[in-house]
C-alpha positions as CSV (number, residue, x, y, z in Angstrom):
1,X,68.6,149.3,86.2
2,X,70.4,150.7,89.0
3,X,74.3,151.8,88.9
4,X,76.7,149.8,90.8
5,X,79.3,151.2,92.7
6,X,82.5,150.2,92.4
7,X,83.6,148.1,95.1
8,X,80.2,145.9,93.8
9,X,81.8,145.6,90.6
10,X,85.3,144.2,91.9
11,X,83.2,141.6,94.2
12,X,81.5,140.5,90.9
13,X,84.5,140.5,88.8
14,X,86.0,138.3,91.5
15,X,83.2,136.3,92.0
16,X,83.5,135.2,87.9
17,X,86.9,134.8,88.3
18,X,88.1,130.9,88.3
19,X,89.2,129.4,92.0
20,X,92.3,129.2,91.1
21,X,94.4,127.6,94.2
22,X,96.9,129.9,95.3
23,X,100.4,128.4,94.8
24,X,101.2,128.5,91.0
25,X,104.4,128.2,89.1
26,X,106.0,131.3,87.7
27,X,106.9,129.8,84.3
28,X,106.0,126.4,82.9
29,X,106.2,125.0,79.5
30,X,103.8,122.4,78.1
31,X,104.5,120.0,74.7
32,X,103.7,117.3,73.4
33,X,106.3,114.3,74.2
34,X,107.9,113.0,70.8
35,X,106.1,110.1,68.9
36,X,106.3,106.5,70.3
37,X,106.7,107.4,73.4
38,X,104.8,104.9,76.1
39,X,104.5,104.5,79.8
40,X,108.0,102.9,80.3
41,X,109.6,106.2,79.3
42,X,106.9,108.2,81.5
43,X,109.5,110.4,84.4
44,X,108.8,112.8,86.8
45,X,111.0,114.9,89.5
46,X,110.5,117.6,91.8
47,X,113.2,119.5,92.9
48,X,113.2,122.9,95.0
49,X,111.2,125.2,93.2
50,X,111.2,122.7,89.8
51,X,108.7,120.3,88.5
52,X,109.7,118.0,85.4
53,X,108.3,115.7,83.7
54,X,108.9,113.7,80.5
55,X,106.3,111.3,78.5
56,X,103.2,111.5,80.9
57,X,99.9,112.0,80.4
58,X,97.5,114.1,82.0
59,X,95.9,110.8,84.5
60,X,99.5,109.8,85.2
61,X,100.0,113.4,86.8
62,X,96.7,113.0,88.6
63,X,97.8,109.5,89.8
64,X,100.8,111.0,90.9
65,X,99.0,113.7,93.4
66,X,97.2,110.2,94.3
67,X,100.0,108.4,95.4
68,X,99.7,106.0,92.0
69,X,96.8,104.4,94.0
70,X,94.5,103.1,90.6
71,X,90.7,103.8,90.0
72,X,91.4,107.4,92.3
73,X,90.1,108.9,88.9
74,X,87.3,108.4,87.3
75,X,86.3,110.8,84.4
76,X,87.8,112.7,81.5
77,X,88.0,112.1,78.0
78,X,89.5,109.5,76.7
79,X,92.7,111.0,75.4
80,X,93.9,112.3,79.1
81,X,94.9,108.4,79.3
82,X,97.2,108.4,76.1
83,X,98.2,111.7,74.7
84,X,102.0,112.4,77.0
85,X,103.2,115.6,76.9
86,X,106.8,116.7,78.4
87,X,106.3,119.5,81.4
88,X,108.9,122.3,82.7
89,X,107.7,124.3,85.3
90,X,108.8,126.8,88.0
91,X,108.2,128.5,90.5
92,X,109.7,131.2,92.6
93,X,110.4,129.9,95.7
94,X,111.1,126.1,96.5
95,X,108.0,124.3,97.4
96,X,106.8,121.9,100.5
97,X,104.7,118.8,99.5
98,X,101.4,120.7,99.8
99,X,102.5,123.7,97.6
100,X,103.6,121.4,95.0
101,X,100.4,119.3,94.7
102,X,98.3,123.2,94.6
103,X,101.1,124.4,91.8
104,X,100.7,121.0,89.7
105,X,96.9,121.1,89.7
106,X,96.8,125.3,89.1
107,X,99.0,124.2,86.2
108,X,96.6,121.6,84.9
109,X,93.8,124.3,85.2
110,X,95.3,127.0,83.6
111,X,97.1,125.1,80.5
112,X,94.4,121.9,80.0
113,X,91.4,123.7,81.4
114,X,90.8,121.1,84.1
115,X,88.1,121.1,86.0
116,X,87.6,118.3,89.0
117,X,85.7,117.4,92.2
118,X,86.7,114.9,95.3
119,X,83.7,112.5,95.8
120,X,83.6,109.8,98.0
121,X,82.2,106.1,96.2
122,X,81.6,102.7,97.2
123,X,83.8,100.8,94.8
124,X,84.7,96.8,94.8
125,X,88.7,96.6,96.4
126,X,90.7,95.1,98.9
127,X,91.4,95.9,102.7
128,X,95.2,95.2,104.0
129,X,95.5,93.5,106.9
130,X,97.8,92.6,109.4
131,X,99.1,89.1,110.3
132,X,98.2,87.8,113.3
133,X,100.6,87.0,116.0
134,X,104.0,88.2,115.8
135,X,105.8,87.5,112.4
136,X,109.2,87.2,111.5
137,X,108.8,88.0,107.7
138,X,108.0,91.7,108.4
139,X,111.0,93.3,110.1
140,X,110.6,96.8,111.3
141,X,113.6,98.9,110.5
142,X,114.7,102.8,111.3
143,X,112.3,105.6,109.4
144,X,115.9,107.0,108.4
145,X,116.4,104.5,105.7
146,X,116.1,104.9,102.1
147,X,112.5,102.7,101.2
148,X,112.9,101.4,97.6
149,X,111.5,98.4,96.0
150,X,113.2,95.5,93.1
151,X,113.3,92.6,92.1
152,X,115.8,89.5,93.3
153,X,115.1,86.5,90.5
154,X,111.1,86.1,90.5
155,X,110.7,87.3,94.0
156,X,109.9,91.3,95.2
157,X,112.2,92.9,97.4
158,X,111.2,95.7,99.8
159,X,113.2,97.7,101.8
160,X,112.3,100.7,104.5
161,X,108.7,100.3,103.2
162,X,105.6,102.1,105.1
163,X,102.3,100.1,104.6
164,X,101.4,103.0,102.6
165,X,104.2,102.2,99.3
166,X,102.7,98.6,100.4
167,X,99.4,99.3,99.7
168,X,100.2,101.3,96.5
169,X,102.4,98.0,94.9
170,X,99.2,96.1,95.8
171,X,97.1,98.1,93.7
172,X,99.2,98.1,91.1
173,X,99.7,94.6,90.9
174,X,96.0,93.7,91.9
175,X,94.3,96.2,89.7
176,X,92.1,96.7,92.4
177,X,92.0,100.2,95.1
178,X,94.0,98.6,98.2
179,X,93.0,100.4,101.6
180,X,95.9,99.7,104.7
181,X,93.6,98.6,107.7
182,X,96.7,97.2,109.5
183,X,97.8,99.9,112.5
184,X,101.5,99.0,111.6
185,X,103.6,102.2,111.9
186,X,106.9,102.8,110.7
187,X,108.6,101.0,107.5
188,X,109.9,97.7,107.2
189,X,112.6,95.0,105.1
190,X,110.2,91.8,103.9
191,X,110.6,90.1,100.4
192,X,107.4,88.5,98.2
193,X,108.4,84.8,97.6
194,X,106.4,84.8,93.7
195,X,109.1,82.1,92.9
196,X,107.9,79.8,95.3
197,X,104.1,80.4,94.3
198,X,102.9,77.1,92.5
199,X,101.8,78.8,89.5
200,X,98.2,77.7,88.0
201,X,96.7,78.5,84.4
202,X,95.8,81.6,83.7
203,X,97.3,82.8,87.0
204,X,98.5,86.2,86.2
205,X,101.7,87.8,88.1
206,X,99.1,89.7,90.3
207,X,97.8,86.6,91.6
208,X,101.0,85.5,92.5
209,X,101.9,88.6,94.0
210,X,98.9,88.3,96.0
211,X,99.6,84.5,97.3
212,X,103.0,85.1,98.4
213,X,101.9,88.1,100.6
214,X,99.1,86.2,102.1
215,X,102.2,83.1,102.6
216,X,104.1,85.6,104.7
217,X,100.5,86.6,107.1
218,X,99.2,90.0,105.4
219,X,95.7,89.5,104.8
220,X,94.1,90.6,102.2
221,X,90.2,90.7,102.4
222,X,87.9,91.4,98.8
223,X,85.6,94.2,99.6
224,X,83.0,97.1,98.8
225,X,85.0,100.0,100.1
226,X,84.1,104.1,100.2
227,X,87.5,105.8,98.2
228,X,87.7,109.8,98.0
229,X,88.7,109.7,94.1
230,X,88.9,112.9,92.5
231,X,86.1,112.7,89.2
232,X,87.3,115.3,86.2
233,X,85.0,116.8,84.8
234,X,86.4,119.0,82.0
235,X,89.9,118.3,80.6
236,X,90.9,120.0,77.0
237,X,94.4,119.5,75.0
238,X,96.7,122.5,75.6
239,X,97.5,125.0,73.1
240,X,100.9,125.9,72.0
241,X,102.7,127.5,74.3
């Protein structure tokens, strides 16, 4: 067998090496999150060069880099969706969106030996579309405001909201990938009358999310859709730090 030179040997060695993306965190710190901890105490912040979070689990994170938009992942042991672990990480620089969303999944590669792919599928879900004619339910307001979303009695408020926070409500209330086919730019104030839905049996508080946003003109059409979703292929519980 021949020798190889050297500069053959580094391109192998590289070559074996894992793909690593190239923003990471300098430090980070990985535990698991205290016992009885559920979803309602799940957090998560990114600030400057920091990324904390508090009782999630490995799918919420992934859900988060989705914009919480269900059914984006598909895969992964069963655990990813239960086990919640409490996360400190930093890097040493402060980080744009991008960056962060390269350091968060190095992170998951290096301590839960993640392995993923992006695939495109044809999945059952629901379009978003826009009223017709002009309506006075959706008011467009300045992209300077603060968007935010609560509850007033039964009803759901929104305030400064892009289609794009609308769409992600949707799917969480729908259980079902929502895709925003309505053009509308900008963010807008508009509120989700639920109170004033007659309420049927077994209607569940999806459905009567979905009535009262079909009451003010958005129309929301049941469909096969094609969804990039990212599909994990190898996830493994961290050792101790």
């Amino acid at each position: 067998m021949p020798l190889l030179d050297y500069r053959t040997l580094l391109f192998l060695a590289a070559a074996a090496m894992p793909a690593w993306p190239q923003v990471r965190f300098e430090v980070a710190s990985v535990r698991r999150s205290q016992p009885g901890m559920t979803v309602q105490d799940a957090r998560h912040n990114f600030r400057g060069d920091r990324f904390d979070a508090q009782a999630m689990t490995v799918g919420d994170v992934l859900d988060m880099l989705g914009g919480y938009q269900l059914y984006r992942v598909m895969g992964g042991p069963d655990w990813m969706r239960t086990d919640r672990y409490d996360i400190e990480a930093k890097a040493d620089h402060p980080l744009e969106l991008a960056d962060r969303q390269q350091a968060v999944m190095a992170l998951l590669a290096e301590r839960f030996h993640l392995k993923s792919h992006r695939e495109t599928r044809k999945v059952p879900g629901i379009v978003l579309r826009a009223p017709r004619g002009q309506q006075e339910s959706l008011k467009q307001v300045g992209s300077d405001e603060t968007s935010s979303i609560h509850m007033d009695g039964g009803d759901v408020v929104f305030k400064a909201m892009p289609m794009s926070g609308v769409t992600n409500y949707l799917s969480q209330m729908l259980k079902a990938p929502v895709v925003d086919e309505t053009k509308l730019k900008g963010a807008y104030d508009f509120k989700l009358a639920v109170s004033k839905v007659e309420r049927q049996p077994q209607m569940s508080w999806g459905d009567g999310v979905r009535e009262a946003a079909e009451a003010i003109g958005l129309r929301l059409e049941d469909r096969r859709i094609p969804l990039e979703i990212t599909v994990v292929d190898r996830c493994e519980r961290p050792a101790a730090n």
